[in-house]
C-alpha positions in Angstrom: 75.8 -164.9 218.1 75.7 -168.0 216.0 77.5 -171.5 217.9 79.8 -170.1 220.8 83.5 -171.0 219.9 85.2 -173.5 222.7 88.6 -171.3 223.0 92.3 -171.5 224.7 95.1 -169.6 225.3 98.1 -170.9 225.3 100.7 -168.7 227.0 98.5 -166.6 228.5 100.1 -163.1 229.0 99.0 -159.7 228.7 97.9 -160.4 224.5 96.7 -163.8 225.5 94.4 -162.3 227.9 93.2 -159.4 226.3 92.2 -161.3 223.3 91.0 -164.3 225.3 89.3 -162.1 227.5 87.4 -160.1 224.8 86.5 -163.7 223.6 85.1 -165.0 227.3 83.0 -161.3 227.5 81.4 -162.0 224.4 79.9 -165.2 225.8 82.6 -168.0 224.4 84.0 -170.8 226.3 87.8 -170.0 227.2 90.0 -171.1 229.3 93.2 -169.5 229.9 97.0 -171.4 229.7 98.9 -169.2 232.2 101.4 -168.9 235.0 100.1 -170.3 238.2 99.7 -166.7 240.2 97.2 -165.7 237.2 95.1 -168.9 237.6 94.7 -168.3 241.3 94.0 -164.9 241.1 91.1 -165.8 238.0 89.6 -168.8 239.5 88.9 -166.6 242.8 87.7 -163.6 241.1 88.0 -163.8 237.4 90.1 -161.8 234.9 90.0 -158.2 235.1 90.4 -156.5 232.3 91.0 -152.8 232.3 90.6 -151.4 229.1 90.3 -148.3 227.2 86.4 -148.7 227.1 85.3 -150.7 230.4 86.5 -152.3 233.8 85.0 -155.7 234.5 86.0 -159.1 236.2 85.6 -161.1 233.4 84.4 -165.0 234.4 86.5 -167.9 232.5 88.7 -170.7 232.6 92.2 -171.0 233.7 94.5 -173.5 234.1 98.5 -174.4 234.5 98.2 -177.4 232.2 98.7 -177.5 228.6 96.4 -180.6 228.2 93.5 -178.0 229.2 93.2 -176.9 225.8 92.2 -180.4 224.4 88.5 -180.4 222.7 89.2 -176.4 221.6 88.2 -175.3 218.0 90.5 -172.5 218.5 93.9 -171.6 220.1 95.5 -168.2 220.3 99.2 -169.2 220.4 100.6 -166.3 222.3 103.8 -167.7 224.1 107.2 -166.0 223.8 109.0 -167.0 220.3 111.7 -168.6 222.4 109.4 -171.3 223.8 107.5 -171.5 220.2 108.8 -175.2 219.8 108.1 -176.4 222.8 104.5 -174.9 223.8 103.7 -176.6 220.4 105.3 -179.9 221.4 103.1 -179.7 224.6 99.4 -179.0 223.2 100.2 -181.1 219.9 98.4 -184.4 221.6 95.5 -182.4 223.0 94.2 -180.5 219.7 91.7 -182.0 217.4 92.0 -182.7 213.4 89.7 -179.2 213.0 91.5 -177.4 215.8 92.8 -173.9 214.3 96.1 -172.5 216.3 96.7 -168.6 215.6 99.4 -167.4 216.1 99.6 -164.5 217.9 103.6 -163.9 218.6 106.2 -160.9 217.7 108.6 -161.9 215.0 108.0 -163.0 211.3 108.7 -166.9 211.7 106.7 -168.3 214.7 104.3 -169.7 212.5 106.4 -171.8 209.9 108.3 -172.4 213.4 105.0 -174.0 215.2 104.5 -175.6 211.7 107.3 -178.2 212.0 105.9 -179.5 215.1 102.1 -179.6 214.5 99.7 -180.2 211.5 100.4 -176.9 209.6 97.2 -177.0 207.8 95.7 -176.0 211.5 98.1 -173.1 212.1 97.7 -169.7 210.6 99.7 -166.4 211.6 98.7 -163.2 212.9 99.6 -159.9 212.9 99.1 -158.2 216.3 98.7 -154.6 216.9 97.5 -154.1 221.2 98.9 -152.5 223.7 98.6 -154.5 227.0 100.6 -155.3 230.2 99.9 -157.3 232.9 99.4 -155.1 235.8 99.4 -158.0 238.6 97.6 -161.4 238.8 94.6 -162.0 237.0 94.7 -158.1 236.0 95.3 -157.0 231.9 95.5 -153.7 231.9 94.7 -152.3 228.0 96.2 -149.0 226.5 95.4 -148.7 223.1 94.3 -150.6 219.5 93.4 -154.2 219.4 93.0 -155.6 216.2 94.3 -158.6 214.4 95.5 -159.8 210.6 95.0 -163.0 210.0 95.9 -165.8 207.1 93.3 -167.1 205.4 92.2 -170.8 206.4 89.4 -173.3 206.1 88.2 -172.4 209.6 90.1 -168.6 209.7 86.3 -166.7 208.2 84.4 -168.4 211.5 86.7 -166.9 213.9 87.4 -163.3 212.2 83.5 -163.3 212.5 83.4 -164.6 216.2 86.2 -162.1 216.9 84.8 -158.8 215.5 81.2 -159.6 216.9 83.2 -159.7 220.7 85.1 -156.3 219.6 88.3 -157.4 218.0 88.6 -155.8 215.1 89.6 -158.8 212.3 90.8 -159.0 208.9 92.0 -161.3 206.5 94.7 -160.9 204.4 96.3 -162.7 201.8 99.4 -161.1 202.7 100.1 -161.7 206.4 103.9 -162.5 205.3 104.5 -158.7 204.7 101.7 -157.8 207.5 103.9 -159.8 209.8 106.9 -157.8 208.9 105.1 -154.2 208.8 104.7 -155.7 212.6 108.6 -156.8 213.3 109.8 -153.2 211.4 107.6 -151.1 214.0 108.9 -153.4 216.5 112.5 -153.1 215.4 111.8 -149.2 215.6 110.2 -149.1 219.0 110.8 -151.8 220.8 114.7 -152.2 221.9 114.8 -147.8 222.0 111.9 -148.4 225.4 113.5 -151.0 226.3 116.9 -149.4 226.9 115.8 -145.8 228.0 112.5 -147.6 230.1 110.5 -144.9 229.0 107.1 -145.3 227.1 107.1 -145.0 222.9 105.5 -141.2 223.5 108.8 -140.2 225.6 111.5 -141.8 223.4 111.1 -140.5 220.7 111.6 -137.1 221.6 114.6 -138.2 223.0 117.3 -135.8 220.8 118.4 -137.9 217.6 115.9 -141.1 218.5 113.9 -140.3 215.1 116.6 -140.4 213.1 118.0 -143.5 214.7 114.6 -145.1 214.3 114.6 -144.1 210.5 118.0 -145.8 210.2 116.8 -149.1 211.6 113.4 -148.9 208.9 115.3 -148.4 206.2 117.8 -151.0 207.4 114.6 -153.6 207.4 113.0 -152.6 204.4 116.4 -153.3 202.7 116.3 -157.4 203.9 112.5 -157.0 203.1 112.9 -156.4 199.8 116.2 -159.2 199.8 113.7 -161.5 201.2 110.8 -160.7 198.6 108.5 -159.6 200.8 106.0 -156.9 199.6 105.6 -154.9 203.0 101.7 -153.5 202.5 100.8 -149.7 203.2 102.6 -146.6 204.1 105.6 -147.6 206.7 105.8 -144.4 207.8 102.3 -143.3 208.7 102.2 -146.7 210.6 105.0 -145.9 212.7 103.5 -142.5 213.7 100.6 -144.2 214.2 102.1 -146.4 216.9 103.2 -143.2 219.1 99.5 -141.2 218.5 97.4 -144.6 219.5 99.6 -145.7 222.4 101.9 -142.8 223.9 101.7 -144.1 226.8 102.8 -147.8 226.3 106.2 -149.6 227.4 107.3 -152.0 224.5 107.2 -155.8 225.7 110.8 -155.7 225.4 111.0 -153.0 228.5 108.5 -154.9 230.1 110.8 -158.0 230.3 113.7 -156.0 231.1 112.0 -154.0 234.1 110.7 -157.4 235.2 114.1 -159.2 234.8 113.2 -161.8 232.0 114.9 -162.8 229.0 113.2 -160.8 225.9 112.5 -161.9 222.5 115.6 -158.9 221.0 117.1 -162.3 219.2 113.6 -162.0 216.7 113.2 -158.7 216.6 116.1 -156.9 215.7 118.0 -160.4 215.8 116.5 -161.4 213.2 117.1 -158.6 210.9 120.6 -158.6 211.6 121.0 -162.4 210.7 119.0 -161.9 207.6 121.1 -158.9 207.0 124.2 -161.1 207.1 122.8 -163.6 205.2 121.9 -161.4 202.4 124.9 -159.2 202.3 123.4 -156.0 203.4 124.8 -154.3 206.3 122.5 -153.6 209.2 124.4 -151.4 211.7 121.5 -149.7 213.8 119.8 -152.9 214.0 123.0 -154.8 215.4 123.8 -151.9 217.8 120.4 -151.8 219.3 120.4 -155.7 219.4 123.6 -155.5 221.2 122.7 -153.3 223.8 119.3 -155.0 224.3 121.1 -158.4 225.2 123.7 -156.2 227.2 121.1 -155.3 229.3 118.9 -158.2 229.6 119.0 -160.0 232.9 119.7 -163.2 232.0 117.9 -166.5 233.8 120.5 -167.9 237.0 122.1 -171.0 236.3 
């Protein structure tokens, strides 16, 4: 391995710790940004990650501070997209002028988002395709895929290279704009249908009519797509099937937060497509319905 990246997490989840995890096993220095229970649970015993491949207490860093990433040459951006903003406002006097922040968040606009609060030369987007949940404190529990596409940058070649040489499958693509919403159409498919029924992507869709509901809300964001000029790469359809063969067995983070009583991120998922929609003139019913129910559902925080 050549110099060992210094690494952070910010919003340190179940994809911050997978990925920051994977980092820390393949000898980098990382520390963790996460919720106090996790950095109890890792400074006593380390992060366990329980993945497809292995089941290991992995040593690293973790703290409740967002000044703990200062002196990092990388930061995987992972919080939710409704406290993009703010996370940014809070590590923007601890990151160095070299400092590359990926962004690793659902949605298509995180990273133009982060951009209006920190140097956007030194923030690039990334397309995420893992399924992971947290299973309790200082436990990631992985079911399926891994990989990341990421923009190109002045510092992104390093840290594809540091990423695949600790397992996590890299590339870089001049077209992360349409990778990113490949990412929020599978998500507008998926996500708000496990959500709803709390069942895993392999039981909903043989739910009676789900397919053809899910085909409605595709074509529905291929439409804005195509408004928005966006040239969505690959086949759409062999990707969505290819969601339900690698990880049958995986709760969308949507169903997650609504099993676990937390607001989701429905407002840029199939929010976002049915604002876009709007904007553009083209009518998005099965987005808007699923949105609807989604925030009909959602616990929302007390007063």
């Amino acid at each position: 391995m050549t110099q060992p990246l210094k690494a952070a997490v910010m919003g340190a989840g179940a994809v911050g710790c997978y990925f920051g995890g994977m980092l820390a096993r393949a000898g980098h220095d990382v520390t963790l940004i996460a919720r106090p229970q996790h950095v109890q649970a890792i400074a006593k015993d380390g992060l366990r990650m329980e993945t497809k491949t292995f089941d290991e207490q992995v040593r690293l860093k973790a703290s409740s501070d967002a000044a703990a990433v200062q002196g990092a040459d990388l930061i995987l951006f992972c919080v939710k997209s409704t406290d993009t903003e703010g996370a940014g406002e809070q590590i923007r006097p601890y990151i160095g002028p070299n400092t590359l922040v990926l962004c690793l968040q659902n949605g298509v606009d995180n990273a133009d988002r982060l951009r209006t609060v920190l140097p956007p030369s030194q923030v690039a987007a990334a397309v995420v395709y893992v399924g992971t949940e947290m299973a309790g404190p200082g436990h990631v529990k992985h079911h399926g895929r891994g990989e990341l596409v990421i923009d190109p940058s002045a510092s992104s070649q390093a840290v594809a290279q540091a990423l695949v040489a600790a397992g996590v499958p890299t590339e870089i693509s001049g077209n992360v704009r349409g990778a990113l919403w490949l990412k929020l159409i599978l998500n507008c498919a998926y996500n708000a249908v496990s959500a709803i029924a709390q069942k895993p992507y392999g039981e909903t869709v043989t739910g009676e009519g789900v397919k053809d509901v899910m085909q409605d809300v595709i074509n529905e964001c291929l439409a804005v797509a195509r408004a928005e000029g966006v040239t969505v790469p690959g086949d759409v359809d062999t990707a969505v099937r290819r969601i339900v063969e690698t990880m049958p067995g995986q709760y969308s983070s949507t169903a997650q937060d609504i099993a676990r009583g937390k607001p989701t991120e429905i407002d840029y998922l199939n929010g976002h497509v049915t604002r876009r929609g709007q904007a553009l003139g083209i009518a998005t019913p099965a987005n808007r319905v699923l949105w609807a129910l989604v925030k009909l559902v959602e616990v929302k925080p007390a007063r």
